[in-house]
C-alpha positions as CSV (number, residue, x, y, z in Angstrom):
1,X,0.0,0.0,0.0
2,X,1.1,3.4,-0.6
3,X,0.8,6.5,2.2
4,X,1.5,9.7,2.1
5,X,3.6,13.4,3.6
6,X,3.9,19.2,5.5
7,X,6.7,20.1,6.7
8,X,6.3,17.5,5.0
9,X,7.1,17.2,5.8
10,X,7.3,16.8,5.0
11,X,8.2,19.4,4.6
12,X,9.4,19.7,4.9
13,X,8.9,20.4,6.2
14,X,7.0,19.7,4.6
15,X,4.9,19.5,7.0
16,X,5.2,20.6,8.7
17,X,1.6,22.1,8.3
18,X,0.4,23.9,10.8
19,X,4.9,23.7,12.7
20,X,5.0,27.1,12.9
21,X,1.6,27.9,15.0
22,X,3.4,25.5,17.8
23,X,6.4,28.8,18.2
24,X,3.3,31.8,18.9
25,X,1.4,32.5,22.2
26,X,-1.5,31.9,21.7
27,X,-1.2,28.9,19.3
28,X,-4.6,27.5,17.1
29,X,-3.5,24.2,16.9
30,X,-5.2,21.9,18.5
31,X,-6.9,18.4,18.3
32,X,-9.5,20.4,15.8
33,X,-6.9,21.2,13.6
34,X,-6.5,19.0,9.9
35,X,-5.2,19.4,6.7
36,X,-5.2,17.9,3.5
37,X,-2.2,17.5,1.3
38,X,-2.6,16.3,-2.4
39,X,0.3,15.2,-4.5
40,X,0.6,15.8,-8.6
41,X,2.9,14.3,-11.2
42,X,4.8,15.7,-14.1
43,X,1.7,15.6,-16.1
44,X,-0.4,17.4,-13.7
45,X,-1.9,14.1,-12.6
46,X,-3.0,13.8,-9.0
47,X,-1.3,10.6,-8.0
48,X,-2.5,10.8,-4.1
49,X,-4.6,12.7,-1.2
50,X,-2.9,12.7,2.1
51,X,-5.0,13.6,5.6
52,X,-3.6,14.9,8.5
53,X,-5.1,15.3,12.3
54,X,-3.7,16.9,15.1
55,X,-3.9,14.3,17.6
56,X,-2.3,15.9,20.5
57,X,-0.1,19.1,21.9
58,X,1.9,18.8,25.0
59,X,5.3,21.1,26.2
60,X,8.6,20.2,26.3
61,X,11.6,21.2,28.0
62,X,12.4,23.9,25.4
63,X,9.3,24.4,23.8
64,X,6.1,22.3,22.4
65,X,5.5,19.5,20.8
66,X,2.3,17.6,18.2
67,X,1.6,14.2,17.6
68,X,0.2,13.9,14.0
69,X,-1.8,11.4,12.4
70,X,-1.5,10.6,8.7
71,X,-4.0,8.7,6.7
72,X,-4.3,8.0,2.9
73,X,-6.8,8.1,0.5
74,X,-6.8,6.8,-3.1
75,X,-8.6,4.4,-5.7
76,X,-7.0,1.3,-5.2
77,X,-5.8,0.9,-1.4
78,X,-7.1,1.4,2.1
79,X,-7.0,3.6,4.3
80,X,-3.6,2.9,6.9
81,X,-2.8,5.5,9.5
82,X,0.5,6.5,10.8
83,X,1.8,9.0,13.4
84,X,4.6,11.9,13.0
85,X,5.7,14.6,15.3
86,X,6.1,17.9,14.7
87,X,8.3,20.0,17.2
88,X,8.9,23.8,18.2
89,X,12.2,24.3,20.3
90,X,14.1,27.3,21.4
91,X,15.9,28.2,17.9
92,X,14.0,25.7,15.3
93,X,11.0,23.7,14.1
94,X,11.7,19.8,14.1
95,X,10.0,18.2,11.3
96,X,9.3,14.4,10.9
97,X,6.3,14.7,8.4
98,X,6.1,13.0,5.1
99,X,3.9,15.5,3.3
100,X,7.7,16.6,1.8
101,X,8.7,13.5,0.0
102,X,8.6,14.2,-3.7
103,X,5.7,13.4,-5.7
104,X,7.4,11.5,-8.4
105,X,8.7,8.8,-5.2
106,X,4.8,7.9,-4.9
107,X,4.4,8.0,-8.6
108,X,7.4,5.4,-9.4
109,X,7.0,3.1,-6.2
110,X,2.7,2.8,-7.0
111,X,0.7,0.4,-4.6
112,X,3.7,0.3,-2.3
113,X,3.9,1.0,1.2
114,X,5.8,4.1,1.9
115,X,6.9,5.5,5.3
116,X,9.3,8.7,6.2
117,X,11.5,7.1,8.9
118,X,13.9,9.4,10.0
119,X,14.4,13.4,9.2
120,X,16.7,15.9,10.1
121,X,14.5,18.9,8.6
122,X,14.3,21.7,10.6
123,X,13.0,25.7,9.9
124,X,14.4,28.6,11.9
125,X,11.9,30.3,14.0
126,X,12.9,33.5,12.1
127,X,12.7,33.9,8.4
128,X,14.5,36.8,6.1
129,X,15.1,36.8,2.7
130,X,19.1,36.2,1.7
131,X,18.7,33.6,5.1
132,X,20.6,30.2,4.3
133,X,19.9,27.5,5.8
134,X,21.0,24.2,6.9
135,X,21.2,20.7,4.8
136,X,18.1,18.4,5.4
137,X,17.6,14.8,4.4
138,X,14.7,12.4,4.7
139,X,15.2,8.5,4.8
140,X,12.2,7.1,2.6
141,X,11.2,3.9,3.7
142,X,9.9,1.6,0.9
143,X,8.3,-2.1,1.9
144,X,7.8,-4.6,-0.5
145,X,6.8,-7.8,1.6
146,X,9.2,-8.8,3.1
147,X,11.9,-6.7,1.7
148,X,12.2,-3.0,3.1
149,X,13.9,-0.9,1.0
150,X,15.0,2.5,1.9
151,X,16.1,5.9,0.0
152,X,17.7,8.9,0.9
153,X,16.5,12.4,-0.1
154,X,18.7,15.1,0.3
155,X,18.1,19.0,0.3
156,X,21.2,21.0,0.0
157,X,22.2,24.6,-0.6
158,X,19.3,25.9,1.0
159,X,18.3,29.7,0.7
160,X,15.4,31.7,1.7
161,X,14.9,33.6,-1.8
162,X,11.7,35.5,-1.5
163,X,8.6,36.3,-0.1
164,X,5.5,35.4,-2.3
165,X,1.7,35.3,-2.2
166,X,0.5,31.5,-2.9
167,X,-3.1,30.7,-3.6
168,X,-4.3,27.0,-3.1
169,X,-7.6,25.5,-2.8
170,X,-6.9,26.1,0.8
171,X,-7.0,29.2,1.0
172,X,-4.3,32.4,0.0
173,X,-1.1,32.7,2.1
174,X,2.0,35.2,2.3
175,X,5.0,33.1,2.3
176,X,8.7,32.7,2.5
177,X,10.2,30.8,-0.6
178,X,13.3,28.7,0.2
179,X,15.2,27.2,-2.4
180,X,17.3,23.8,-2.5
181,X,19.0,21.5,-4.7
182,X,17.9,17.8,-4.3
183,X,19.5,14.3,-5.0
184,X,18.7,11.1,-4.2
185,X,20.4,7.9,-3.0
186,X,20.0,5.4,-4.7
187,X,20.5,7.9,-7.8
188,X,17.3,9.1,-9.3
189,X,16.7,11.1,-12.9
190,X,14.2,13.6,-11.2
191,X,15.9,15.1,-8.8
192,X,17.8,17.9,-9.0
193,X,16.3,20.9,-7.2
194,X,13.2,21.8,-5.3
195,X,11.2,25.0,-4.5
196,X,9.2,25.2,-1.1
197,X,6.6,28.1,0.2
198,X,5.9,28.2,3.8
199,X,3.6,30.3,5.8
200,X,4.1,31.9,9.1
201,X,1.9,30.6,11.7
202,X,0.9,27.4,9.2
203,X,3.4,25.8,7.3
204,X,4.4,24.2,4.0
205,X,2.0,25.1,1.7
206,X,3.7,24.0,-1.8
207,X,6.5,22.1,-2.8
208,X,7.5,22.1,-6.6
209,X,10.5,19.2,-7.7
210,X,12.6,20.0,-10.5
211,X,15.2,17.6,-12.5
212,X,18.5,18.9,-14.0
213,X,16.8,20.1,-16.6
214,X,14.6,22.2,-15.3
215,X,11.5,20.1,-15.7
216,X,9.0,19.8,-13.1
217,X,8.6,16.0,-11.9
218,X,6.2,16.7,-8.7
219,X,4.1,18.8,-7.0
220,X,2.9,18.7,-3.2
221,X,0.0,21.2,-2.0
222,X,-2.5,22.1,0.4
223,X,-5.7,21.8,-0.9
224,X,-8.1,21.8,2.9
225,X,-7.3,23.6,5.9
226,X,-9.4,23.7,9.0
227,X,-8.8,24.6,12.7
């Protein structure tokens, strides 16, 4: 079976949807709060439809911290849930989301079961344009009974470029653009570079993967929002 990703994720940081309201005072996240995130392929083709629930919010020592649950919806598989955290500490947000794992990775591995293991994505509390920030990677696992298999997606070079107005189905947003370059282990023709728009207080709200040649191979994007 195949599941889904803010903050990202992701996404990042993905993912990472809704990361940012965990770092203000008076925070709407809550057990209300759930998202949607739908993934399209080169073609424009919606490949998947990713649900996410705010389970839970609790403090930490340095901050806060929300338990996330993930399920998937498509034409050919049921329904699994999964749980990811999402974490806001003294300097940075802590991302272990899936809603950033490229498109094209749930295009190519169809009907496959697909889980974001480990991540090392985080998002400085404070965002400026010119701002670079530090590597990420994300370690894709991929099960094919009773094989797992597992990939490694890397985001390097990272640079906030500009600030931008993003309309979705979800709603409009003012966001912060940051900018990477992408590769993949085991090697993999899409990647190559990667746009991602995230909104204060929200999240990731679009992703956009690029190969060397310039050509889009996925698209991640929030499509439902409610609090």
């Amino acid at each position: 079976m195949k599941t889904s990703t803010l903050f990202l994720i992701g996404s990042l940081i993905s993912s990472s949807l809704c990361a940012q309201n965990l770092c203000t005072e008076d925070s709407s996240l809550s057990e209300n709060t759930s998202f949607e995130i739908s993934f399209y392929g080169s073609s424009n083709n919606l490949i998947e439809v990713s649900h996410f629930n705010v389970t839970g919010t609790f403090n930490t020592a340095d901050g806060r911290k929300a338990i996330i649950a993930q399920t998937n919806r498509d034409t050919t598989t049921t329904e699994k849930e999964k749980y990811y955290t999402i974490e806001c500490n003294d300097a940075a947000l802590l991302i272990n989301n899936k809603n950033i794992i490229p498109a094209y990775v749930f295009e190519e591995f169809h009907n496959m079961d697909l889980n974001a293991t480990s991540s090392s994505l985080s998002i400085p509390k404070e965002l400026h344009v010119g701002q670079k920030l530090s590597n990420a990677d994300y370690t894709i696992e991929i099960e094919v009974t009773p094989i797992k298999h597992r990939l490694h997606y890397f985001l390097t070079d990272r640079i906030v470029t500009s600030k931008e107005t993003i309309n979705t189905p979800a709603g409009t947003f003012e966001c912060y653009l940051i900018e990477s370059k992408t590769h993949m282990r085991p090697q993999n023709n899409n990647t190559g570079s990667v746009k991602q728009w995230f909104a204060e207080d929200i999240g990731l709200i679009k992703q956009v993967d690029y190969n060397l040649e310039g050509a889009i191979t996925g698209i991640n994007l929030l499509t439902d929002l409610k609090f």
